[in-house]
N, C-alpha and C positions, 0 to 999 in steps of 0.2 A: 552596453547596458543590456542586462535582457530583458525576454518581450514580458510583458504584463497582461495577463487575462482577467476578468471581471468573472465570478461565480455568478450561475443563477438557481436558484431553487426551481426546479417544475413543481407540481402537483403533487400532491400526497398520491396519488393513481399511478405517477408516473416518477416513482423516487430516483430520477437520475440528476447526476450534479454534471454540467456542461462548461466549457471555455464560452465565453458570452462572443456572439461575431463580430462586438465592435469592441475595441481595444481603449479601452481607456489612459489618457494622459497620467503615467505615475505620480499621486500624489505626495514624496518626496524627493522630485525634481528638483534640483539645483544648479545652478549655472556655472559654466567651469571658473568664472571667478571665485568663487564660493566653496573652493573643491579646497577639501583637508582629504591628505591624503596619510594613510598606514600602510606604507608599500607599495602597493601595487592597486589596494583596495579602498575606496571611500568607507570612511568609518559612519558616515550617514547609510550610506550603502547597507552595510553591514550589518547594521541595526537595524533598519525595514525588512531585509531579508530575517534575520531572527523574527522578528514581529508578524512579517508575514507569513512567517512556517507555524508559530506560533497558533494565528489566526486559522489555520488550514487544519492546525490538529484539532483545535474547537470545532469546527463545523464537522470534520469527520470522523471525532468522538460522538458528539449526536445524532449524525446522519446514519450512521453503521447499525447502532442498534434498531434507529425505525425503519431502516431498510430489510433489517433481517425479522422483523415484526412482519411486516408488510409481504416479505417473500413466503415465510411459515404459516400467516392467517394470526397469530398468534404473538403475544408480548413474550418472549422470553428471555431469562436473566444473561446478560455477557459481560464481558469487558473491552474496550479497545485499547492497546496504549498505541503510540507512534513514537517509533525512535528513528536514526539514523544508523545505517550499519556499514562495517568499514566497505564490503564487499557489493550489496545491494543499494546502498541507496535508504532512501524513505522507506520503510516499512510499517502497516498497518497490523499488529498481533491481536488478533479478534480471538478472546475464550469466552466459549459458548457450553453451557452443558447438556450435550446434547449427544447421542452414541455415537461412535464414529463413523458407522456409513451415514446417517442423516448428515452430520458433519459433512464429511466429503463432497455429499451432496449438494449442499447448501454452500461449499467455500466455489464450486462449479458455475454454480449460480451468481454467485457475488463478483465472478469476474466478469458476468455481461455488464455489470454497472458500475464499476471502476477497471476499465481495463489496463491494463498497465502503460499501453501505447499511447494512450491521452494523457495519463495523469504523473507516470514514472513512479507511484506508486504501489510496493510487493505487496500484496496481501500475505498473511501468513493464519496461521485456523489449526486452536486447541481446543481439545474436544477433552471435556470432564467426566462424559459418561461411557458405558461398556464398548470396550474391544469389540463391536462383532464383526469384522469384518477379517477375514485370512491372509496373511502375510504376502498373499498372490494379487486379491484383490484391492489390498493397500496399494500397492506398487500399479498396478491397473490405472488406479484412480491419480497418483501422483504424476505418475505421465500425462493423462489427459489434463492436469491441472498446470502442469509445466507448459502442455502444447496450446491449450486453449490462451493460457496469459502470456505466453510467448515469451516468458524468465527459462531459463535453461538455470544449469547447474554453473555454478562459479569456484573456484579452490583458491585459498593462500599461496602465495609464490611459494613455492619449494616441493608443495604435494604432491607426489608421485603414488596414482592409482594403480598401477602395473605393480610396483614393488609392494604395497599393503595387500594387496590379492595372493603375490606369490608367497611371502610371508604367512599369510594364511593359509595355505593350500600344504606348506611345511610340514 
């Protein structure tokens, strides 16, 4: 079974979301008499995990925007969804209208407080308003957002970088 961590909210001062240090008893524990099994997987199981993913995109649909309230000084308009992706994992897609270096900025920022290594989920940061930043500095900023949250680049099985480069160089 895996482990189970309890959320805590801190402070509006201090908008970070924590694994709580005491572990709480899963409250859909069931004894293996009691076990229906789908395979390999409890369909009890199965369902508190849905609900529990669930429950995690609710808090971190509401907590993202007051966080980024909170980091700007200022209320401003976004979106969050959270999907799963085949390659990533959990991903958090934050659109913000905001130009794209303050963007970049601010997605810089947002990994001190969900980093990827506690929570296993990508942030991802659309940005609605002006290009200004140069095709150099993009790239600048996406390395440090790769090195800071510690996601590296991922490929589909079969992708070969070498032969899309030579092809282009054609």
């Amino acid at each position: 079974m895996s482990s189970v961590s309890s959320w805590i909210l801190e402070s509006p001062l201090e908008p970070i979301i924590k694994p709580s240090s005491k572990p709480e008893q899963p409250p859909y524990y069931c004894s293996p008499e009691h076990h229906i099994s789908a395979g390999s997987r409890d369909i009890r199981e199965m369902k508190r995990l849905q609900e529990v993913s669930s429950t995690i995109s609710q808090i971190l649909r509401g907590y993202i925007p007051r966080l980024i309230a909170t980091l700007l000084g200022r209320e401003n308009i976004c979106s969050v969804e959270i999907y799963n992706d085949n390659l990533y994992g959990a991903v958090a897609m934050i659109t913000i209208n905001l130009p794209a270096k303050d963007a970049l900025e601010l997605w810089l920022k947002l990994i001190d407080y969900l980093p990827y290594k506690d929570y296993k989920i990508v942030l991802s940061l659309r940005w609605l308003g002006e290009k200004n930043v140069s095709e150099d500095e993009l790239i600048n900023y996406i390395v440090k957002i790769m090195i800071k949250s510690k996601v590296g680049l991922k490929a589909l099985p079969g992708f070969d970088a070498v032969r899309i480069i030579q092809e282009i160089r054609e």
